[in-house]
C-alpha positions in Angstrom: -122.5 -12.4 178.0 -125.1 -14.8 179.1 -123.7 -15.0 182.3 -124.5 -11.2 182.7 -128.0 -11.9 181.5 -128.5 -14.8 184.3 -127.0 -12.0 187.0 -129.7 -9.2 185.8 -132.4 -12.1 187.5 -130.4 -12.6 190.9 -130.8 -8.6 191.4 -134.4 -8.3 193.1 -134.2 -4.4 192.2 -133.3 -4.8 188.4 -135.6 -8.0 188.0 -138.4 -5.9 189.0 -136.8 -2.9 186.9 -136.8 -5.9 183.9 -140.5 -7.3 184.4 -142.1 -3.7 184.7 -140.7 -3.4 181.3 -141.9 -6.3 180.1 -145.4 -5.7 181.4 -145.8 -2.1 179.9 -144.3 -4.0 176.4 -147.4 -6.3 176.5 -149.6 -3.0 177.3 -148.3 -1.4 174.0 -148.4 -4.4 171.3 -152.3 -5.2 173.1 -153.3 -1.6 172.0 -151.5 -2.0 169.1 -154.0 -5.1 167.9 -157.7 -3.7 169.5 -158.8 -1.6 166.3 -160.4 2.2 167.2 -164.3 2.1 167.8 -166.4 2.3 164.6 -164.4 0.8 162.0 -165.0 -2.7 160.6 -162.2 -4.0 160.2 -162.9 -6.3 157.3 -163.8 -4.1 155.2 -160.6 -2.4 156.1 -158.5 -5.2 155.3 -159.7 -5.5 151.5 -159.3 -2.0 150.9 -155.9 -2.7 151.5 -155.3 -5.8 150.2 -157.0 -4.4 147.3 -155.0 -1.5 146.7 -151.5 -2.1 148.6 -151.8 -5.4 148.8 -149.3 -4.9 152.2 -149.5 -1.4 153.1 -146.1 -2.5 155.3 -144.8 -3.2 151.9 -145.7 -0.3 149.6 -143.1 2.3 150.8 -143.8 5.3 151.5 -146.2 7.5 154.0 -148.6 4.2 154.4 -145.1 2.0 155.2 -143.5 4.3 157.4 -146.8 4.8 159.6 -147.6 0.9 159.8 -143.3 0.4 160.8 -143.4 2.8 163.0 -147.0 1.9 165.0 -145.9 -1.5 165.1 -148.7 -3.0 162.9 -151.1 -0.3 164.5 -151.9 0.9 160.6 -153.3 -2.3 159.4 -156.0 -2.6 161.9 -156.1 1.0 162.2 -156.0 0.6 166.2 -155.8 2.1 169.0 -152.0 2.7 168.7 -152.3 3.9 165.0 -150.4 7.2 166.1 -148.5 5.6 168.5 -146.2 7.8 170.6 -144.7 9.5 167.7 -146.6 12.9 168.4 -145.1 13.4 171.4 -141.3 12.8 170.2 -142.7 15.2 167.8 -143.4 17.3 170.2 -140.2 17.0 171.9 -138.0 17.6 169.8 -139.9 21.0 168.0 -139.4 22.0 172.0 -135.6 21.2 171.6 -135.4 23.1 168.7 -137.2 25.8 170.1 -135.5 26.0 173.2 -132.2 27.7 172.0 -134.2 30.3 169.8 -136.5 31.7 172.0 -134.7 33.7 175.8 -137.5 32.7 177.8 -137.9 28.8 177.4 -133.9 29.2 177.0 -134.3 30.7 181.0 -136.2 27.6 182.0 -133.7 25.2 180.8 -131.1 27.0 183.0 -133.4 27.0 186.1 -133.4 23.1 186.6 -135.6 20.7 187.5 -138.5 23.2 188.0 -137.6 25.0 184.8 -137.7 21.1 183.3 -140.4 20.1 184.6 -142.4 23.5 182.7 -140.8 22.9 179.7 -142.2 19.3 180.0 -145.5 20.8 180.7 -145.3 22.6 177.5 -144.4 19.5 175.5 -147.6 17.6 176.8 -149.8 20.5 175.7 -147.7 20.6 172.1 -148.6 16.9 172.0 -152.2 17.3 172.2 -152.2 19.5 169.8 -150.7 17.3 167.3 -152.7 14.1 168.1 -155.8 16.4 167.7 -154.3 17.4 164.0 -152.9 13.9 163.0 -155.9 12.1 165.0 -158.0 14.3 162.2 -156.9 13.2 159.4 -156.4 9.5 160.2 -159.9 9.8 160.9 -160.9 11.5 157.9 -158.4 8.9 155.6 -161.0 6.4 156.7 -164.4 8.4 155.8 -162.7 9.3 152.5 -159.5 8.1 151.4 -159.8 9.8 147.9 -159.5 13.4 149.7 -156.2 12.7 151.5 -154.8 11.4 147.8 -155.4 7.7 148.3 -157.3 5.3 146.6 -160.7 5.6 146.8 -163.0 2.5 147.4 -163.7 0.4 144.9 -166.9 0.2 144.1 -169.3 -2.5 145.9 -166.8 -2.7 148.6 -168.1 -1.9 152.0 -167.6 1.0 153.7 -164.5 1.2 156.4 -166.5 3.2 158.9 -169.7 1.6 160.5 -171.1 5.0 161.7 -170.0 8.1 159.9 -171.7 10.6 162.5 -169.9 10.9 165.0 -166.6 8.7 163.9 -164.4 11.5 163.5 -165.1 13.2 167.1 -164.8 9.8 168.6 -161.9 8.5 166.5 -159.8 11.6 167.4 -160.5 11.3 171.2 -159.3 8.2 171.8 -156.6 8.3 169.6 -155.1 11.2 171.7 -156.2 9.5 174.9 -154.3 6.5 173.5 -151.3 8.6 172.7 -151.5 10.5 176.4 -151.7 7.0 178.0 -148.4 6.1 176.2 -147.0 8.7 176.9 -147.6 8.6 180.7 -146.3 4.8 180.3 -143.1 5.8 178.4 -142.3 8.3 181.6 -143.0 5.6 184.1 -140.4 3.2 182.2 -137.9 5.3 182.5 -138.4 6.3 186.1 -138.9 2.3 187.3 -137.6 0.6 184.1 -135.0 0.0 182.3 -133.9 2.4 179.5 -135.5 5.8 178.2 -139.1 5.1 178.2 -140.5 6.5 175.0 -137.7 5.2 172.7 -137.9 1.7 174.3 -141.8 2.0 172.8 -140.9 3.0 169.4 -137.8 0.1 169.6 -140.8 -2.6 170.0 -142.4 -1.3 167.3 -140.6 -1.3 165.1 -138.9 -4.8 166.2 -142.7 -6.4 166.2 -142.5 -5.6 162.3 -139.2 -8.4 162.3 -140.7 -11.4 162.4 -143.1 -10.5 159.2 -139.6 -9.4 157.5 -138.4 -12.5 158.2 -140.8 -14.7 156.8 -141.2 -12.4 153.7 -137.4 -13.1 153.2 -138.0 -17.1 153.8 -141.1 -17.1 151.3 -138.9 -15.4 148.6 -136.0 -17.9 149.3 -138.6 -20.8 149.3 -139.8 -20.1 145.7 -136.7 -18.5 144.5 -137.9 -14.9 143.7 -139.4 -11.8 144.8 -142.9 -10.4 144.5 -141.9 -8.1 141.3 -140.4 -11.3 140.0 -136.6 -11.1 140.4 -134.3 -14.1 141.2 -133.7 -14.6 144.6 -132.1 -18.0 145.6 -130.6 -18.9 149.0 -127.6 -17.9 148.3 -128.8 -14.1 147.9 -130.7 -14.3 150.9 -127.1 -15.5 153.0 -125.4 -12.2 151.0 -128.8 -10.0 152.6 -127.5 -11.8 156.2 -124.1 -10.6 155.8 -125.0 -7.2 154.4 -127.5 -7.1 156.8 -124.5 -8.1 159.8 -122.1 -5.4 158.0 -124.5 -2.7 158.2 -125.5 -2.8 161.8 -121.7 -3.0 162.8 -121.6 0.6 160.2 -124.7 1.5 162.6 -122.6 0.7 165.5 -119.5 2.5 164.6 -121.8 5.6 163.3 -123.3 5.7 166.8 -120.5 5.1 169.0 -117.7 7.2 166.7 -116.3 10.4 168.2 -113.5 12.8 168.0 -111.2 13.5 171.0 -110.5 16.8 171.6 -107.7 16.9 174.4 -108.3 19.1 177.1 -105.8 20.3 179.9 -106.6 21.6 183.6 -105.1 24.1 185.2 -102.7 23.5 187.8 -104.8 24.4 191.5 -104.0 24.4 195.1 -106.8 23.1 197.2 -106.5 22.0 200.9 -102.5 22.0 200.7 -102.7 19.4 197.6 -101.9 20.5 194.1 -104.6 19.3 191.4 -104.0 19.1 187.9 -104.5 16.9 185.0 -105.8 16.6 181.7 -109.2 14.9 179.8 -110.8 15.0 176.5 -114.2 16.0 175.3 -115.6 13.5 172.8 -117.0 15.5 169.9 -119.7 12.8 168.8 -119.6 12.2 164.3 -122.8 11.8 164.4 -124.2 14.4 166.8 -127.5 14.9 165.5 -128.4 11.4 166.0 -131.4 10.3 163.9 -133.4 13.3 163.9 -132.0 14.4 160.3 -133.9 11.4 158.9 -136.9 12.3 160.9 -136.7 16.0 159.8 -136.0 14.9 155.6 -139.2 12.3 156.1 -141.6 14.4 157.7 -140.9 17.5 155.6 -140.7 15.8 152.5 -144.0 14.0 152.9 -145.8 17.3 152.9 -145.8 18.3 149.4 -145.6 14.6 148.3 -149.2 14.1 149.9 -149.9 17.5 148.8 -149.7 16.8 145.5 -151.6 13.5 145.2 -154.2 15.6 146.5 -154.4 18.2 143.9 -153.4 15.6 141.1 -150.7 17.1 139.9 -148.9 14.5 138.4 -145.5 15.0 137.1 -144.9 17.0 140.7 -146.4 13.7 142.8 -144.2 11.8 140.3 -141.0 13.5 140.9 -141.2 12.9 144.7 -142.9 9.5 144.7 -141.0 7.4 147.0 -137.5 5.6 145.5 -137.7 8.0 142.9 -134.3 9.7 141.6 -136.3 12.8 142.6 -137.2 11.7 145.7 -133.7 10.0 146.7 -131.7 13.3 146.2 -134.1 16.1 147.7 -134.4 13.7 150.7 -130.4 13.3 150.2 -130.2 17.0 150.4 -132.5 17.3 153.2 -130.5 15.3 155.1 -127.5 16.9 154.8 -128.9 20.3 155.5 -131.1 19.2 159.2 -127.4 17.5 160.1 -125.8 20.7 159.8 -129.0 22.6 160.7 -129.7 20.3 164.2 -125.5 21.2 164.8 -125.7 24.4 164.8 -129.0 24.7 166.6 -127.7 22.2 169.8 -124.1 23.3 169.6 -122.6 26.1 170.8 -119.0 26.9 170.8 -119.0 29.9 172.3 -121.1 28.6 175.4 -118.6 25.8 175.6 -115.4 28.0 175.5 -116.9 30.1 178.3 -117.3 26.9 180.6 -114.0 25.9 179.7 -112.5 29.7 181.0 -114.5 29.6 184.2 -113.7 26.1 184.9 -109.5 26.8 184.4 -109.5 24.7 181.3 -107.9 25.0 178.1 -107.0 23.1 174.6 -103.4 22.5 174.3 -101.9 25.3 171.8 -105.2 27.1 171.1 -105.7 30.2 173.7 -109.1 30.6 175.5 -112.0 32.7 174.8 -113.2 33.0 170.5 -110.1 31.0 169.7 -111.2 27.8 171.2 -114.8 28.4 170.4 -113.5 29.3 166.5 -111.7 25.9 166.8 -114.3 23.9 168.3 -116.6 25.4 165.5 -114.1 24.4 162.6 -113.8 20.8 164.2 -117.6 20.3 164.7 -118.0 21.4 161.0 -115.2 18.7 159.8 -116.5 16.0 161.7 -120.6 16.8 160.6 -119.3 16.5 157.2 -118.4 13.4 157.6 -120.7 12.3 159.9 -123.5 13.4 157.5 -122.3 12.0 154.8 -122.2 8.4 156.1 -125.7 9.4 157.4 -127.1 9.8 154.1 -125.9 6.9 153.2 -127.1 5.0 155.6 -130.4 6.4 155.2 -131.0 6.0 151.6 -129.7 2.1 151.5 -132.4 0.6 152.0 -134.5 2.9 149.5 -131.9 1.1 146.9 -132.8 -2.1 147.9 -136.2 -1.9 147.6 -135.9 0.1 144.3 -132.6 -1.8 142.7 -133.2 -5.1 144.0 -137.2 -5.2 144.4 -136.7 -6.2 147.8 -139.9 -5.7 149.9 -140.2 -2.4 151.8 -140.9 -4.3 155.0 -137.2 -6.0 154.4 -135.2 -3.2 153.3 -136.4 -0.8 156.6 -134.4 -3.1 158.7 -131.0 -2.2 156.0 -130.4 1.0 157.5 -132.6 4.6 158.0 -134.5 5.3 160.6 -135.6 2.0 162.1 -132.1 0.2 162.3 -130.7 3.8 163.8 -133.4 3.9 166.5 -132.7 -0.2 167.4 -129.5 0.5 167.7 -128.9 3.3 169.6 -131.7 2.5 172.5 -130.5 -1.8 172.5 -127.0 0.2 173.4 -128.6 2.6 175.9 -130.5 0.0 177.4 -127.3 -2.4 177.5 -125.3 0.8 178.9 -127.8 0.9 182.0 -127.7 -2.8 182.3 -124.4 -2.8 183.1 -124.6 -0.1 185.3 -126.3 -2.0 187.8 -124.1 -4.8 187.5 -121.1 -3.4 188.2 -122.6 -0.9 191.0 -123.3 -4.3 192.9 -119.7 -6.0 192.0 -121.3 -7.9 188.9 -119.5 -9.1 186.0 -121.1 -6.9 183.1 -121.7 -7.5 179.3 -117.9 -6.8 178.0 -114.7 -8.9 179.4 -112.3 -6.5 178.1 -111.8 -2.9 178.5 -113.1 -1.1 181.9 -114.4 -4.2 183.5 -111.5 -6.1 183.5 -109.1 -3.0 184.8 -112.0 -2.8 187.6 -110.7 -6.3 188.6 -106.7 -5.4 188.2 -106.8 -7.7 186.0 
C-alpha cells in the first residue's frame, strides 16, 4: 500500500491532480480561521465558554454546525456555513427532479439539460445562504431570539457595529459559500475525488485532532468531564469499538445484493453474443442522506420551541433524549424508504432491461421483473435501514450512556463517520484508477489487480 502511495508522485498528471487538492484544502481550513467582518471575537469566545463551555461539545444544533464547518462556528468565520447550502441545494433538486416532468425532461437531455439543472441548483443555493446567512447573523445581534442564551450581563457585546452587520454578514457569508462552491467544482474537474464532499471530509476530519486530545485528557486524569471513570483501559475498548465500527461503516457502504441478469442470445457481424451479468442492488442505497433529512427536519421544531419557551415540548426533543432518539429513529427509517422510492424506479428499469434483450432468470419481462425488483429493493432497505439507524444513533448513546464528549462520539458512527468513509473510498477508488490505467500496482494485492497480472 505505500508502495502505491510513492507511485501516485512518479505520475506528473496525478501529482498535479494530488497538489491542487492540497492547495484548495489549505484555501478552505484558511477561511475556516479568518472570523466574518464586525464581530469581536473575544467577546465571542466568552459567551461560549460561558454558556457551552465547547459549543463542539454540547450536542446538538451548535455541535453539528461547528463539526460540520470544521471549527468555522467557534470563530464564527468566514466558512461558518460552509458548503453545506449548496449540498442542500442539491439534493432538494434530486428530490425534485423525479416529481416534477419538466426538470425530469432536462435530466434526459444530457449534458445541456445538466448543466440547467446545475444552473438551478446555484440559484437554490443563494437562496439558502441568504436565509441561513440571516439568521447566523441575527444569532449574533441577539442570541436570546433564536432560543439561545442570552448574554450575561456586563459581557461585551459579540457584534462591534450593529448597523449594518446583518447586510454585511450575510453578503459575505454567501460570497464565501459561492467561492466554495466554485472551488469544490474545480476539484473535481482537476482533482482528485468529488469536489464538494472532499470539503465537507476536511471538515469534519480537522475536528479529529481536538477529539483526540479530549480522549488523552480524560485518560490522563482518569475521568470524563461529567465525572465518570475513564481509565486507559476504556479508552483501548473506545479504539477497538472505534476500529469495529468503521469496518460496520465499510461493510454498510460497500454491501449489495446481486441480482443475476441474463442476455439474450444476438447475431452481430456473423458472431453470436450472449452472456449473463448482475445488477448490484446497493443495502444502503440512500447513502447518508436519511441522517441529513432526520437532522435537519428534526431541528426545526426543536429550535422552534426554545424560542417560544415551551418547555416540556423543547424537553422532549432536546438532543439524546428518549424523545429525541426514537422520532429521529423513526425519521430515519421513513427518508430510507422515502429517498428509495423517490430515486428508484422499477418500472424504468424493467423497461431498459426489455429494450436492451435482458431478462432475470425465471421472472418474465415487463411488471413482473419490475414487481420483483420492487419486493427485493423493499427487503434489502429494511435491512439496510435498520443497521442505518443504528449506526446513526450510536454515538448519541455514548455521549448520553457513557458521558463521552460530543466531539468524541461524532466520530462513533452518524453522519460524520458515513461521509469519511464513503468519499476516503471514492477518492481511493479514483486513485487507483490512474494507477492501473498507466500499468501501476494499485492499493489491493488481491482480487482484480492480481488477475490483471495472470497472476
Amino acid at each position: 500500500m505505500f508502495a502505491a502511495f510513492w507511485n501516485t508522485l512518479k505520475i506528473k498528471e496525478l501529482r498535479n491532480r494530488l497538489l491542487f487538492t492540497a492547495g484548495i484544502i489549505i484555501l478552505i481550513r484558511v477561511a475556516a480561521n479568518i472570523p466574518c467582518p464586525g464581530i469581536d471575537p473575544v467577546a465571542l469566545s466568552k459567551y461560549f465558554e460561558a454558556n457551552f463551555s465547547n459549543a463542539a461539545s454540547s450536542g446538538g444544533l451548535l455541535g453539528m454546525v461547528d463539526l460540520f464547518s470544521g471549527g468555522a462556528l467557534l470563530k464564527f468565520a468566514l466558512a461558518t456555513l460552509g458548503i453545506m447550502p449548496y449540498i442542500t441545494s442539491s439534493i432538494v433538486m434530486q428530490l425534485l427532479t423525479p416529481v416534477i416532468p419538466s426538470l425530469e425532461k432536462m435530466s434526459r437531455e444530457g449534458d445541456s439539460g445538466r448543466q440547467k439543472i446545475n444552473q438551478y441548483t446555484r440559484y437554490l443555493t443563494v437562496l439558502v445562504c441568504l436565509v441561513q446567512g440571516t439568521v447566523a447573523a441575527m444569532a449574533m445581534l441577539n442570541p436570546s431570539k433564536l432560543g439561545l442564551p442570552a448574554l450575561a450581563n456586563g459581557q461585551s457585546l459579540i457584534v462591534m457595529d450593529p448597523s449594518i452587520f446583518i447586510f454585511m454578514t450575510v453578503l459575505v457569508l454567501t460570497a464565501c459559500t459561492m467561492v466554495f462552491m466554485w472551488l469544490g467544482e474545480q476539484v473535481t474537474e482537476r482533482g482528485i475525488g468529488n469536489g464538494a464532499s472532499i470539503i465537507i471530509t476536511i471538515n469534519i476530519i480537522a475536528r479529529m485532532p481536538n477529539a483526540c486530545i479530549q480522549l488523552w485528557e480524560m485518560a490522563r486524569r482518569g475521568s470524563t468531564a461529567a465525572g465518570t471513570t475513564f481509565t486507559p483501559i476504556h479508552l483501548l475498548i473506545l479504539l477497538c469499538i472505534f476500529a469495529a465500527v468503521t469496518a460496520a461503516t465499510i461493510l454498510l457502504t460497500q454491501g449489495y445484493r446481486r441480482v443475476p441478469i441474463q442476455m439474450v442470445r444476438k447475431t452481430i457481424g456473423g458472431q453470436v453474443q450472449d452472456g449473463s451479468t448482475y445488477m448490484p442492488l446497493k443495502v444502503n442505497f440512500a447513502g447518508v442522506m436519511p441522517i441529513i433529512f432526520a437532522g435537519a427536519i428534526i431541528m426545526v421544531p426543536s429550535t422552534l420551541f426554545g424560542m417560544l419557551q415551551w418547555t416540556t415540548a423543547s424537553q422532549f426533543l432536546q438532543h439524546g433524549s428518549t424523545g429525541y432518539i426514537f422520532t429521529y429513529s423513526a425519521l430515519i427509517l421513513a427518508f430510507s424508504y422515502f429517498w428509495v422510492a423517490n430515486q428508484f424506479n422499477p418500472l424504468q428499469i424493467s423497461d431498459n432491461l426489455k429494450q436492451q434483450g435482458a431478462y432475470i432468470p425465471g421472472i418474465r419481462p415487463g411488471e413482473p421483473t419490475a414487481h420483483f425488483l420492487d419486493t427485493t429493493m423493499t427487503k434489502i432497505t429494511f435491512a439496510g435501514s435498520i443497521f442505518l439507524t443504528l449506526l446513526a444513533i450510536f454515538p448519541m448513546m455514548l455521549y448520553v450512556g457513557l458521558r463521552i464528549p460530543f466531539m468524541v462520539a461524532s466520530f462513533f458512527g452518524g453522519t460524520s463517520l458515513l461521509i469519511m468513509v464513503g468519499v476516503v473510498l471514492d477518492t481511493l477508488s479514483q486513485l487507483e484508477s490512474h494507477l492501473t490505467m498507466r500499468n501501476y500496482d494499485g492499493f489491493l494485492k488481491r482480487g482484480r489487480i492480481r488477475n490483471r497480472g495472470g497472476k
